[in-house]
C-alpha positions as CSV (number, residue, x, y, z in Angstrom):
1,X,-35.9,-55.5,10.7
2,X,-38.3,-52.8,11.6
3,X,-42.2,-53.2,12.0
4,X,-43.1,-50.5,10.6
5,X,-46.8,-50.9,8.4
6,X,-47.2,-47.9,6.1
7,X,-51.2,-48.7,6.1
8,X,-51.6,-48.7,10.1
9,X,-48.7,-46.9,11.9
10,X,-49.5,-47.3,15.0
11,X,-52.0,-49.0,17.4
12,X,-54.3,-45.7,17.2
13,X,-54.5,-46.1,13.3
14,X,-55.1,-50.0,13.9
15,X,-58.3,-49.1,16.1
16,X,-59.2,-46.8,13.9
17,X,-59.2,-48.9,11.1
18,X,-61.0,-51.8,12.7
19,X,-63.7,-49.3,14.2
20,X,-64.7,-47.9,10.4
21,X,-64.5,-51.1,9.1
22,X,-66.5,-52.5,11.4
23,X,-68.9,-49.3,11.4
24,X,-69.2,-49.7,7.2
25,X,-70.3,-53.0,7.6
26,X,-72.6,-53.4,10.1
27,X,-74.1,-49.7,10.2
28,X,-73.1,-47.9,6.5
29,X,-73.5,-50.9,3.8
30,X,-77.6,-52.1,4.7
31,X,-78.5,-48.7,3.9
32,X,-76.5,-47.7,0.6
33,X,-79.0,-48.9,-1.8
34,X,-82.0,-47.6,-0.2
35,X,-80.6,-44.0,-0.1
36,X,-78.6,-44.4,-3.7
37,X,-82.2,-44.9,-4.8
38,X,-84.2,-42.0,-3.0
39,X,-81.2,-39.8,-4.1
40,X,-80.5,-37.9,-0.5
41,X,-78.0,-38.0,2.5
42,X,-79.0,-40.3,5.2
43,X,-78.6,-37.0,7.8
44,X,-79.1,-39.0,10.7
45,X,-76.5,-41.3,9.8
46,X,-73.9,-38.5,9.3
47,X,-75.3,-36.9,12.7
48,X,-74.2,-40.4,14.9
49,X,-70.7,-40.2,12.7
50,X,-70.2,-37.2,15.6
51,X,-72.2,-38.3,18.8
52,X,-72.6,-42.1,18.7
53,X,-69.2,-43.2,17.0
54,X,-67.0,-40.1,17.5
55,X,-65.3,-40.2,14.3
56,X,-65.5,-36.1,13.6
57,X,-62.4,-33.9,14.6
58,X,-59.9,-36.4,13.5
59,X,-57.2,-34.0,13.0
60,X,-58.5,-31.9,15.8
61,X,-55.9,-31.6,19.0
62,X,-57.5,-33.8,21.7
63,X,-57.8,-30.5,24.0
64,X,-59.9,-29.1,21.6
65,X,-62.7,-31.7,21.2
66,X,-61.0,-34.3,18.8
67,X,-58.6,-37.1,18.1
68,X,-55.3,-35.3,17.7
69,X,-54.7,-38.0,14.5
70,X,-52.9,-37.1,11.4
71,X,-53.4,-37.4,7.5
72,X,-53.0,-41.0,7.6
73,X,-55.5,-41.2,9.7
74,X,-58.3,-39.6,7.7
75,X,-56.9,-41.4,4.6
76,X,-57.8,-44.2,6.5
77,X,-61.4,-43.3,7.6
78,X,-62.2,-42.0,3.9
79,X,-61.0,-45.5,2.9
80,X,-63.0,-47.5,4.9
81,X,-66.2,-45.4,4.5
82,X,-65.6,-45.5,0.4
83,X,-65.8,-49.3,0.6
84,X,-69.3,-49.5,1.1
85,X,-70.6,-46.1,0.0
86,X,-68.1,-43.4,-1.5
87,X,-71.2,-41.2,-1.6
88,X,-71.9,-40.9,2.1
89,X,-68.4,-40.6,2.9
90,X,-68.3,-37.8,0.1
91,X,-70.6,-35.7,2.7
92,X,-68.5,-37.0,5.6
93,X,-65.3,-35.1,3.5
94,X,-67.2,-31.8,3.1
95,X,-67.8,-32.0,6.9
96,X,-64.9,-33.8,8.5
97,X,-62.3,-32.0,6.2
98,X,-63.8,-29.2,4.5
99,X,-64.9,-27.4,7.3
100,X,-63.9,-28.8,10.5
101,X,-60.1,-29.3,9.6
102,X,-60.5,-25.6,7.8
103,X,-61.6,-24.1,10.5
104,X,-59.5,-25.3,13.2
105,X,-56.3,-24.6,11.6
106,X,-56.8,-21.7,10.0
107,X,-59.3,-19.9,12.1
108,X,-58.6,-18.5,15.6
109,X,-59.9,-18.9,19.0
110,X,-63.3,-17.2,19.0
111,X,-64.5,-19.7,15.8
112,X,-63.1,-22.8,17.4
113,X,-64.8,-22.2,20.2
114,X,-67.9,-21.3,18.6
115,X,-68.3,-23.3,16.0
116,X,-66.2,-26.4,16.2
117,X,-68.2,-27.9,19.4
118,X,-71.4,-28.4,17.6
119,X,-69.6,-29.9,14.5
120,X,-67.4,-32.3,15.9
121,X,-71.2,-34.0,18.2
122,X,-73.1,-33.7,14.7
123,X,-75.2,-31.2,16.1
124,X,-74.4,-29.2,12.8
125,X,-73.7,-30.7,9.3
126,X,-71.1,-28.5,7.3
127,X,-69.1,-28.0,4.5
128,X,-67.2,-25.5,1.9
129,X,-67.8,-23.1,-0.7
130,X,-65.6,-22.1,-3.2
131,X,-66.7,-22.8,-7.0
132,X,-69.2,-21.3,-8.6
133,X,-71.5,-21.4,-11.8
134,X,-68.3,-19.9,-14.1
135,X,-65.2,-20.7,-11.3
136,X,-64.2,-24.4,-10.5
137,X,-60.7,-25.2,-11.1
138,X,-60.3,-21.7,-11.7
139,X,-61.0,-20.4,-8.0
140,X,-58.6,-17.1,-8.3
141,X,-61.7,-16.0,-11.2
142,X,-64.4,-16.1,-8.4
143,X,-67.0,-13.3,-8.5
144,X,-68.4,-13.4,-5.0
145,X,-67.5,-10.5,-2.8
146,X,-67.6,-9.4,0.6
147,X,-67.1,-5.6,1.4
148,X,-66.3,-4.4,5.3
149,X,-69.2,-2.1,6.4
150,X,-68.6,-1.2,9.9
151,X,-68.6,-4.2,12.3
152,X,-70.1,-6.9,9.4
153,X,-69.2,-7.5,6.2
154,X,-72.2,-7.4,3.2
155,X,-71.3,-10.4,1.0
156,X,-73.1,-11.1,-2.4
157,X,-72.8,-14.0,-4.9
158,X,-73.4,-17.5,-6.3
159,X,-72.0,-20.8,-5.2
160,X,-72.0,-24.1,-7.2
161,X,-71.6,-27.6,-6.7
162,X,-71.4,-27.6,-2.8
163,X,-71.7,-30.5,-0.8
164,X,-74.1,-30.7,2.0
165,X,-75.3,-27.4,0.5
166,X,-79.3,-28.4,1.3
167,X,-78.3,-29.9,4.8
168,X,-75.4,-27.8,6.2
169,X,-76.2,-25.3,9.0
170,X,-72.8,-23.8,8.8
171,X,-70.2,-23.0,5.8
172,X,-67.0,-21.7,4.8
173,X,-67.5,-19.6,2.1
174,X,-64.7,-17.4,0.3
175,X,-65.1,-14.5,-1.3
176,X,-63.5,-10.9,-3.2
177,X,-62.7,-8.7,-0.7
178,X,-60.6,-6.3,-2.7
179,X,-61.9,-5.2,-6.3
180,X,-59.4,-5.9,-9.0
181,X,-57.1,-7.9,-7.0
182,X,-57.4,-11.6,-7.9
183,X,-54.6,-12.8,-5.2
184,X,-57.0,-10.3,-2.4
185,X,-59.7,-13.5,-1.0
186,X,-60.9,-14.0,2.3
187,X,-63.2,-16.6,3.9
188,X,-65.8,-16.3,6.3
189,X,-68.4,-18.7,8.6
190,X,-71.6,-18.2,7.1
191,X,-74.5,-19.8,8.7
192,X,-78.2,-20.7,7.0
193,X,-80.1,-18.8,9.4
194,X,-78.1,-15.6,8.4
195,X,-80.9,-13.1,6.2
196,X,-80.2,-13.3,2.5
197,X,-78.3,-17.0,2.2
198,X,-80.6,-19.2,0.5
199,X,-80.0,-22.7,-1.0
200,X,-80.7,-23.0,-4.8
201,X,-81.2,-26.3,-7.0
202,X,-80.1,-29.5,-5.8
203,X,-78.0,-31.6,-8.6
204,X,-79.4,-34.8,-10.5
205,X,-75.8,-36.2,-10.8
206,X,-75.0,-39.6,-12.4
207,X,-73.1,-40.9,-9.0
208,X,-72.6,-40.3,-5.8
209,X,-76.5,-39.9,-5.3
210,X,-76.7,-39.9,-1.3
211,X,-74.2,-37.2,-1.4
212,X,-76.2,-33.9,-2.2
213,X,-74.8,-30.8,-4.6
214,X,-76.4,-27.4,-4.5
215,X,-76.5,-23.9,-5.5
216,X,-75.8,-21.6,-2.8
217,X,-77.1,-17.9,-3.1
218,X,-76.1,-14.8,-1.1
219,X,-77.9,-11.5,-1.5
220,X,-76.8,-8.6,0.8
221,X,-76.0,-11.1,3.0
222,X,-74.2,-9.4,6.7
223,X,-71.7,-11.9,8.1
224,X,-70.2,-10.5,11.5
225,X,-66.7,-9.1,11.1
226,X,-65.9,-11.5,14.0
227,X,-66.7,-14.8,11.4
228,X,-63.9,-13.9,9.0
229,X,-61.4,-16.5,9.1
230,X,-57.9,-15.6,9.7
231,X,-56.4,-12.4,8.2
232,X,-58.8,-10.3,5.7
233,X,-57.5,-11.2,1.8
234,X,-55.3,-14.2,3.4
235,X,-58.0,-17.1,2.7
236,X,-55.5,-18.6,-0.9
237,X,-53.3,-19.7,1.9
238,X,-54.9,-21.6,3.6
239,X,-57.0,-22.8,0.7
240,X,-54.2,-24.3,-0.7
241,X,-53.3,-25.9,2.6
242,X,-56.5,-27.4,2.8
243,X,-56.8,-28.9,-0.5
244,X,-53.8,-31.2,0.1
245,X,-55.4,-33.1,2.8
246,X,-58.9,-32.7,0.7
247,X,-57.1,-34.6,-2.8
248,X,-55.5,-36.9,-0.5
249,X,-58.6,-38.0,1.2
250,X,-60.6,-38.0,-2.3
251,X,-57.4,-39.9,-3.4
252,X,-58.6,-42.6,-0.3
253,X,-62.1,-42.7,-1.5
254,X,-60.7,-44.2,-4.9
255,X,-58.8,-46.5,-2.9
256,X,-62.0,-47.8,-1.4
257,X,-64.0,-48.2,-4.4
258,X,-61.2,-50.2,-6.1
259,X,-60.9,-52.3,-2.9
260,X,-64.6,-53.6,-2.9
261,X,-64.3,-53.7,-6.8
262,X,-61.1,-55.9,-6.5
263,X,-63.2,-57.6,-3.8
264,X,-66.5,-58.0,-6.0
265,X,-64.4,-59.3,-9.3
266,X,-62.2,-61.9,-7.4
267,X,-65.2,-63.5,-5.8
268,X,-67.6,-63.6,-9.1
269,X,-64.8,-65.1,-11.1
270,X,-63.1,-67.8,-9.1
271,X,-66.2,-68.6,-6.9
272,X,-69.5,-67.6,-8.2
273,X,-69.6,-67.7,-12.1
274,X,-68.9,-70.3,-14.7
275,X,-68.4,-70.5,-18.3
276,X,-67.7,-73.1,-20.6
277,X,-67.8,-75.9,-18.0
278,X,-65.0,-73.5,-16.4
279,X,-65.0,-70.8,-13.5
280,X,-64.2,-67.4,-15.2
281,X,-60.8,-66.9,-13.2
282,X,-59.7,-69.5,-15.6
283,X,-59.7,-67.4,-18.7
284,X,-56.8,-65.4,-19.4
285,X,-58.8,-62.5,-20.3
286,X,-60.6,-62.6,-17.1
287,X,-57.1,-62.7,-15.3
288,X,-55.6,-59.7,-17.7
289,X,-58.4,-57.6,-16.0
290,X,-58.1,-58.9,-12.2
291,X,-54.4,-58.7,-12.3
292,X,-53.9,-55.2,-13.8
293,X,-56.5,-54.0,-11.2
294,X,-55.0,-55.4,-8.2
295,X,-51.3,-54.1,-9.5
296,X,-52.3,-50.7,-10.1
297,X,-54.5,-50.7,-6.7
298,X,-51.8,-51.7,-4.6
299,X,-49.4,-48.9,-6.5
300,X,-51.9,-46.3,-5.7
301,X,-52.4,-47.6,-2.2
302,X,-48.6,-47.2,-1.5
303,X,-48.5,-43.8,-2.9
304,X,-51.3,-42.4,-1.3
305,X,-50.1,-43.8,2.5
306,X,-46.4,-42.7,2.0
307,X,-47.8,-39.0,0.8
308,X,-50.1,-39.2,4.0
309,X,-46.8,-39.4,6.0
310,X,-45.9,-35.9,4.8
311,X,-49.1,-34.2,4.7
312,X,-49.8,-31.6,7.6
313,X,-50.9,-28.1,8.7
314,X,-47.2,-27.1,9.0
315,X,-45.9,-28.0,5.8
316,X,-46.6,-28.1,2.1
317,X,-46.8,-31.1,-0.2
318,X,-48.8,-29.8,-3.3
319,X,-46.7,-32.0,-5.4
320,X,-47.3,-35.8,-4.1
321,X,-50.8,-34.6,-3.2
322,X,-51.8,-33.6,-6.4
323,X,-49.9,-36.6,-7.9
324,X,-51.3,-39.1,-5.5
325,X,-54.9,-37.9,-6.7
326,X,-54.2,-38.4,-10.0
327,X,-53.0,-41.3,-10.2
328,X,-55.6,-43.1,-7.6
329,X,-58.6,-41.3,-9.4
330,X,-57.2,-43.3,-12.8
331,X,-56.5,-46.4,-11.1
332,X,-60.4,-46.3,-9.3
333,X,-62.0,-45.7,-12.7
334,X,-60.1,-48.4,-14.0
335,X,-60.5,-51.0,-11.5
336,X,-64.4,-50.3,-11.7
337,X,-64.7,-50.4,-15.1
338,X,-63.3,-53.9,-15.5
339,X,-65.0,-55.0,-12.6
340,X,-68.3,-54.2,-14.7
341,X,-66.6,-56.1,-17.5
342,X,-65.8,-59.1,-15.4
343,X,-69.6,-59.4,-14.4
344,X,-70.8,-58.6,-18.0
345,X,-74.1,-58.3,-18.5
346,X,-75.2,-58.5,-15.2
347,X,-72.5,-55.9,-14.1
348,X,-74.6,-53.3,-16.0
349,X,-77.4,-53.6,-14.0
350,X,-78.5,-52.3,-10.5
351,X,-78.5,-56.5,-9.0
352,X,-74.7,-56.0,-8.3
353,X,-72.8,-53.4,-6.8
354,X,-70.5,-52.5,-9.6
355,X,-72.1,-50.3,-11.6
356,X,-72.5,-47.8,-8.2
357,X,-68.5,-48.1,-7.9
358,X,-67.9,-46.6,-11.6
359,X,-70.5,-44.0,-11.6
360,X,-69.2,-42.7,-8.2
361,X,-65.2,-43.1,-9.4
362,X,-66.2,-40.7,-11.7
363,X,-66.3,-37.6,-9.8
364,X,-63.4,-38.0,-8.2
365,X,-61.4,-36.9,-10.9
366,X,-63.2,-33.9,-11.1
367,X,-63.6,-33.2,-7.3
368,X,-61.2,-30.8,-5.3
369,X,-59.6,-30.0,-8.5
370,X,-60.1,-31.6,-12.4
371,X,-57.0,-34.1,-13.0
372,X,-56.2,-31.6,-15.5
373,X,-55.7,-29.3,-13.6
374,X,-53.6,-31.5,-10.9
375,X,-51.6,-32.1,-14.4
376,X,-50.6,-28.6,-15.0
377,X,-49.8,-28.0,-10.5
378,X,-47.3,-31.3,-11.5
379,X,-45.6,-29.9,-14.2
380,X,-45.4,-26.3,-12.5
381,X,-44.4,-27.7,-9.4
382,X,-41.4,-30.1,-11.7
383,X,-40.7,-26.9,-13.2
384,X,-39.8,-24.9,-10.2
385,X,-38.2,-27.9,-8.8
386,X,-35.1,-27.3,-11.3
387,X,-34.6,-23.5,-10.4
């Protein structure tokens, strides 16, 4: 009978496990509610995520500077972190996975080298841009545009919702680079020091709090012809490469929100609360909610490890990925909502942790792609399937 665990493949995912785990309780979970509350990223925090605990570059060959891990790896690390704050490890995605996975396999020597040092240490805090104020899900109806002037190119336009976006020193921003032709995008390393980027509002969202979202503004900005990454109007390919691993890894964030609510329900009804002369895990309500929880959490947790399995730089998996989001970003709002029904009253308020897990579930199934939209990629990909 073989040994094989599809949650920890080998002794490098075991470690890996044990060393976020470890690091979310000890380091990540005292300081959740203090920055939930203030409403901004505990930068310093993210910083040691590079140079104390070495957790940056985890798809990044070990010649280059990282951990030369896989999917299941990061699905792993996303996990972990979402257990105790799904917020802060929101930032750690737009850095870890945004950028630095971007970047390194789908920009060439001269970025690596200059930019993927200083990201992996947590000198610099990064992420990505691609929707703006009247293009999320639809990214091919993005107006920002970059035209080639000599050795630079002049890039003008708006970004919206992006991560980090007050706190990042470097991004990867795509833009037009060919009038008329939707299909014709390119990206390019643009850095806050360059003359015309500014940083527009910051967000007042309903979750995910530590994690902040901002308008990004370019104006005549010139980005060095050397910062365009890969081939000029070649950026949709490896966009779409990129956002498998990113729904996968959101799809592991839902995992660990419904693992501490699982975790928060189980306790409050068998151990902590009583009704009726009875402990709450005694009434078949209560036991409707836990059990349908735990089932649907440990489908979701299946489905998300096997996908991780296939998902890499060489190969596409559009289908399971967006599949696997979809159904884990259900499953998390699920699982949090009746873990705010199993505490009732008290569930509601800011005491308990439960009412943090919904309001951050939420935006999962709007991040890295609406659910809608990973509906219609299902069906189209089904479709083409049968051809």
């Amino acid at each position: 009978m073989s040994n094989f665990d599809l949650f920890n493949p080998t002794d490098d995912h075991i470690a890996l496990r044990e060393l976020v785990h470890d690091l979310t309780k000890g380091v990540i979970e005292p300081q959740v509610k203090e920055y939930d509350e203030k409403e901004i990223l505990n930068e310093a925090l993210l910083r040691k995520m590079g140079s104390e605990y070495s957790l940056f570059g985890i798809t990044v060959p070990a010649e280059a500077g990282g951990h030369g891990l896989d999917a299941t790896a990061s699905v792993i690390v996303h996990e972990e972190l979402s257990y105790s704050d799904a917020a802060f490890a929101l930032s750690f995605l737009a850095h870890e996975v945004l950028f630095v996975n971007n970047l390194y396999h789908s920009g060439g020597t001269f970025l690596r080298e200059k930019y993927i040092p200083p990201v992996l240490d947590g000198t610099a805090i990064a992420g990505m841009a691609m929707s703006e104020p009247g293009a999320g899900t639809d990214v091919l109806g993005l107006t920002s545009h970059a035209e080639k002037r000599g050795d630079r190119y002049i890039l003008n336009g708006v970004k919206q919702w992006i991560t980090n976006g007050n706190c990042g020193s470097y991004f990867l921003v795509y833009a037009r680079t060919e009038k008329g032709n939707r299909q014709a995008i390119s990206s390019f390393i643009v850095e806050k020091n360059f003359k015309g980027f500014s940083v527009g509002k910051k967000e007042i969202k309903m979750g995910m709090r530590q994690s902040p979202t901002c308008q990004l503004i370019f104006e005549d900005v010139e980005v060095p012809a050397e910062n365009l990454v890969g081939a000029e109007g070649g950026a949709l390919t490896h966009m779409m490469r990129n956002l498998e691993i990113e729904r996968l890894t959101l799809a592991a964030m839902s995992l660990g929100i419904a693992r501490r609510a699982l975790d928060e329900m189980i306790r409050y009804a068998a151990v902590d609360r009583s009704a009726f002369g009875k402990k709450l895990s005694e009434f078949g309500q209560i036991q409707q909610l836990i059990a349908e929880s735990y089932a649907r959490y440990r489908a979701s947790r299946a489905f998300v490890y096997e996908t991780a399995l296939r998902v890499n730089p060489q190969s596409r998996e559009s289908l399971s990925a967006a599949a696997a989001k979809l159904s884990a970003t259900q499953m998390a709002e699920f699982v949090a909502r009746a873990a705010i029904q199993v505490f009732g009253g008290y569930g509601y308020t800011r005491e308990y942790p439960v009412e943090k897990l919904l309001r951050d579930a939420i935006l999962l199934s709007i991040g890295g792609g609406t659910n809608e939209a990973m509906q219609k990629n299902i069906m189209k990909d089904l479709r083409e399937g049968l051809a």
